[in-house]
ZAMARGU-4260 file (C-alpha; in steps of 0.2 Angstrom, whole numbers, plus 5000, padded with zeros to 4 digits):
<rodrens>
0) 5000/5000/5000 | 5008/5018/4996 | 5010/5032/5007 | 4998/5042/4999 | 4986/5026/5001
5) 4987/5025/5020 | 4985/5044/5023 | 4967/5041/5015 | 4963/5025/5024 | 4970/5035/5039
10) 4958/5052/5033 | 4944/5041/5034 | 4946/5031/5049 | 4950/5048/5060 | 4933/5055/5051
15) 4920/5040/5055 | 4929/5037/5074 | 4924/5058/5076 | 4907/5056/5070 | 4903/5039/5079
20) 4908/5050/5096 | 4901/5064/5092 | 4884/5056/5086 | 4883/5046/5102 | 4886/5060/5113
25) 4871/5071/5103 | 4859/5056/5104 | 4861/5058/5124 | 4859/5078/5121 | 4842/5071/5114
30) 4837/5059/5128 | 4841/5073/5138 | 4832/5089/5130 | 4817/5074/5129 | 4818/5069/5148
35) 4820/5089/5152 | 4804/5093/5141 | 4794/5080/5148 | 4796/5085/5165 | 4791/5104/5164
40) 4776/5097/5153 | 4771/5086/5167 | 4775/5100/5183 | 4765/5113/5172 | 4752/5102/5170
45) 4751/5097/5188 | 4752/5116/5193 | 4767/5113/5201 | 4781/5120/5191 | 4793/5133/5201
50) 4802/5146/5194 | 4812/5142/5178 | 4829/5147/5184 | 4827/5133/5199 | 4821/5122/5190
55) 4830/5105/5189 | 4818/5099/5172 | 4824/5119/5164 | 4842/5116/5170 | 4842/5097/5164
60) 4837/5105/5145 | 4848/5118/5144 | 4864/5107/5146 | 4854/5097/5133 | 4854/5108/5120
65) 4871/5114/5124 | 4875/5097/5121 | 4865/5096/5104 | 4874/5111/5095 | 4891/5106/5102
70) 4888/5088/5096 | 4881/5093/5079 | 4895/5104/5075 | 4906/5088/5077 | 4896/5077/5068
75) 4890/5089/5052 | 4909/5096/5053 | 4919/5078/5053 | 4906/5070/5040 | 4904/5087/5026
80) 4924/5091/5034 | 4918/5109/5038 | 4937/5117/5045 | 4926/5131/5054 | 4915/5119/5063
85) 4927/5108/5068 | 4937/5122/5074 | 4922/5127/5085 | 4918/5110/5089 | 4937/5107/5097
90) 4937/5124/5103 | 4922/5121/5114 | 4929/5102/5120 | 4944/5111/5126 | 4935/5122/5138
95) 4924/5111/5145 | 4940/5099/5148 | 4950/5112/5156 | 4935/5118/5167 | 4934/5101/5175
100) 4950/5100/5178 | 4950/5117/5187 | 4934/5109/5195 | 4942/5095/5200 | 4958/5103/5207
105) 4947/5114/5216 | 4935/5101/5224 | 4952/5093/5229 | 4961/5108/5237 | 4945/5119/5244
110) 4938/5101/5252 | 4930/5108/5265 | 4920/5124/5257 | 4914/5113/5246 | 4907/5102/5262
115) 4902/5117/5266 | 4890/5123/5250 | 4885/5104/5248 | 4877/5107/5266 | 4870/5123/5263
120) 4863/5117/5245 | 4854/5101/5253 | 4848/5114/5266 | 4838/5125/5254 | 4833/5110/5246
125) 4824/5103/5261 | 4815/5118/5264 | 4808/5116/5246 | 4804/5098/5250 | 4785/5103/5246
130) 4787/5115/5235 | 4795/5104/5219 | 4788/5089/5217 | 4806/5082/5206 | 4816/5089/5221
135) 4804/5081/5233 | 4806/5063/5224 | 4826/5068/5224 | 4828/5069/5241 | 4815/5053/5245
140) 4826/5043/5236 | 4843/5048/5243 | 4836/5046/5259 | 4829/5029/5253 | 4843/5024/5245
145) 4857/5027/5257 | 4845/5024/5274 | 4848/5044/5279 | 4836/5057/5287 | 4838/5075/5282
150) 4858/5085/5275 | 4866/5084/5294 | 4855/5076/5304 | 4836/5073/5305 | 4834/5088/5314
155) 4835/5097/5299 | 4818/5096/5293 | 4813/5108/5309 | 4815/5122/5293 | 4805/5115/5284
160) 4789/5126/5287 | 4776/5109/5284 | 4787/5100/5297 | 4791/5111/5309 | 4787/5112/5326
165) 4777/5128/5330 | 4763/5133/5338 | 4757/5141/5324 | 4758/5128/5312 | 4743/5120/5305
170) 4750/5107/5294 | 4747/5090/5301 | 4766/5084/5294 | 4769/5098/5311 | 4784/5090/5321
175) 4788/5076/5312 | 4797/5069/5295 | 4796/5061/5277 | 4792/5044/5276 | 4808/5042/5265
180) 4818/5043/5285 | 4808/5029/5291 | 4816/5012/5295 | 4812/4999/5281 | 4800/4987/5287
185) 4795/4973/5274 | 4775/4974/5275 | 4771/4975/5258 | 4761/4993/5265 | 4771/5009/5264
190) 4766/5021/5280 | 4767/5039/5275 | 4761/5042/5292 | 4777/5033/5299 | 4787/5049/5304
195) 4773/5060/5311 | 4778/5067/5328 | 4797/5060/5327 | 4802/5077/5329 | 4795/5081/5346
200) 4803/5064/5355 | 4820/5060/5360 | 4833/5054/5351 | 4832/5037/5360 | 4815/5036/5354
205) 4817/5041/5336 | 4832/5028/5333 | 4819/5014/5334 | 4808/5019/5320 | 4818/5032/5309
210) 4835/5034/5302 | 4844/5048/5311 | 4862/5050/5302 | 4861/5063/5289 | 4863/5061/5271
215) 4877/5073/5267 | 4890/5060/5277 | 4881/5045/5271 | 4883/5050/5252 | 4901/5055/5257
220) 4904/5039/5265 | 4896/5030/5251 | 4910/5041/5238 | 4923/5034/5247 | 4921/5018/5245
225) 4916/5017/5226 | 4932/5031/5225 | 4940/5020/5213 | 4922/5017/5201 | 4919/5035/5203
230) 4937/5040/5195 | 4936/5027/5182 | 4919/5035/5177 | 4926/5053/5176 | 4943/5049/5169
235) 4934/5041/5156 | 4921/5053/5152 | 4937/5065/5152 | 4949/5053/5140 | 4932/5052/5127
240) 4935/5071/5128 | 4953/5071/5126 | 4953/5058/5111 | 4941/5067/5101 | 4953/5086/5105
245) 4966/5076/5095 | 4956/5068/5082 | 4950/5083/5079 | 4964/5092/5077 | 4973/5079/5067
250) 4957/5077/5055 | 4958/5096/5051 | 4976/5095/5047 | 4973/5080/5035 | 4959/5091/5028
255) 4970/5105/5026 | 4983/5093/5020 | 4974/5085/5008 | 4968/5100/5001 | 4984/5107/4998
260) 4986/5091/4986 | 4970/5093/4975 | 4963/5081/4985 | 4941/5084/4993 | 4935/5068/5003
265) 4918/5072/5006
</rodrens>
């Protein structure tokens, strides 16, 4: 095979590995955008939906459809070998690669601040419990999932305003809990009812029937020990992203090459 043989088998395998990434990567933009959309739709209907800013279901379509164009310019760039879009298209893979980098170093370095606005994020959330219904099946199921009761401790679901304990309150979740805190018990019946009043015993009393650790140390807890799992996902999410910066770049320099030679693979 000559040289000029294996630059084009070369051309063309750089090409259809970009495209193949780049396609999968927009197909999940889709699911996404799909997910996103469906869940306003449903909120609105239900007359549930909060403000569009807080949103989860608005944030959820937004990185979407930032995902979408970035993952069409790679795809329509590597297959009609459009130079400008896969410029923009590598352009934009680099800065999202060195943001998680600095993201990461960050997280590493300034460990305890972000402790510290984990904590203070799961607080507001809890005090939106009732407010969003997505947020509200969030937090049932971290609480479900890792046996927890509340971001520190169960005590912080006294600010949430349905289950606090004042004397002014009407609500008849008053001094008490989800049922997501609740011990599992296998009766085949779920108790919404079982946290009611959990709030106004003592701890001693409450360990029987509910959880009581909270979930910001349970999920940290649970990190730690799926550490190695969690690296290998990022690390490979971030060498997917690395791969396709060179692929990229090399494909627009076989482009350019093979333009300079008389040569248009389209």
């Amino acid at each position: 095979m000559s040289v000029e043989n294996t630059t084009n088998v070369a051309h063309h395998v750089i090409k259809y590995i970009l495209f193949f990434i780049s396609f999968f990567f927009w197909v999940m933009s889709v699911l996404l955008i799909s997910v996103g959309v469906y869940a306003r739709v449903e909120k609105t209907i239900g007359g549930s939906a909060g403000h569009m800013i807080t949103d989860p279901a608005v944030v959820v379509v937004v990185v979407g459809a930032m995902m979408f164009m970035v993952n069409f310019c790679g795809c329509l760039g590597s297959l009609r070998e459009n130079i400008t879009l896969l410029r923009l298209y590598a352009g934009v893979l680099v800065v999202i690669f060195l943001l998680q980098c600095v993201a990461g170093m960050a997280g590493f370095i300034f460990k305890s601040k972000v402790r510290a606005q984990v904590s203070e994020m799961v607080g507001k959330a809890i005090v939106l419990y009732r407010e969003d219904p997505d947020l509200q099946n969030l937090i049932d199921y971290f609480q479900e999932e890792f046996e927890c009761c509340g971001g520190v401790s169960y005590r912080d679901w006294l600010n949430n305003e349905y289950f606090a304990c004042t004397k002014n309150s009407r609500s008849f979740e008053a001094c008490g809990v989800p049922y997501s805190c609740c011990l599992r018990v296998d009766t085949g019946v779920v108790n919404t009812l079982c946290g009611s009043g959990m709030l106004k015993k003592t701890y001693f009393d409450i360990v029987k029937h509910i959880y009581t650790a909270g979930c910001t140390g349970k999920v940290e807890d649970e990190a730690r020990k799926k550490l190695t799992l969690l690296a290998g996902l990022v690390l490979s999410v971030a060498l997917i992203q690395f791969i396709a910066i060179i692929l990229t770049c090399c494909f627009i320099t076989s482009i350019e090459s093979l333009r300079d030679n008389g040569q248009d693979f389209i």
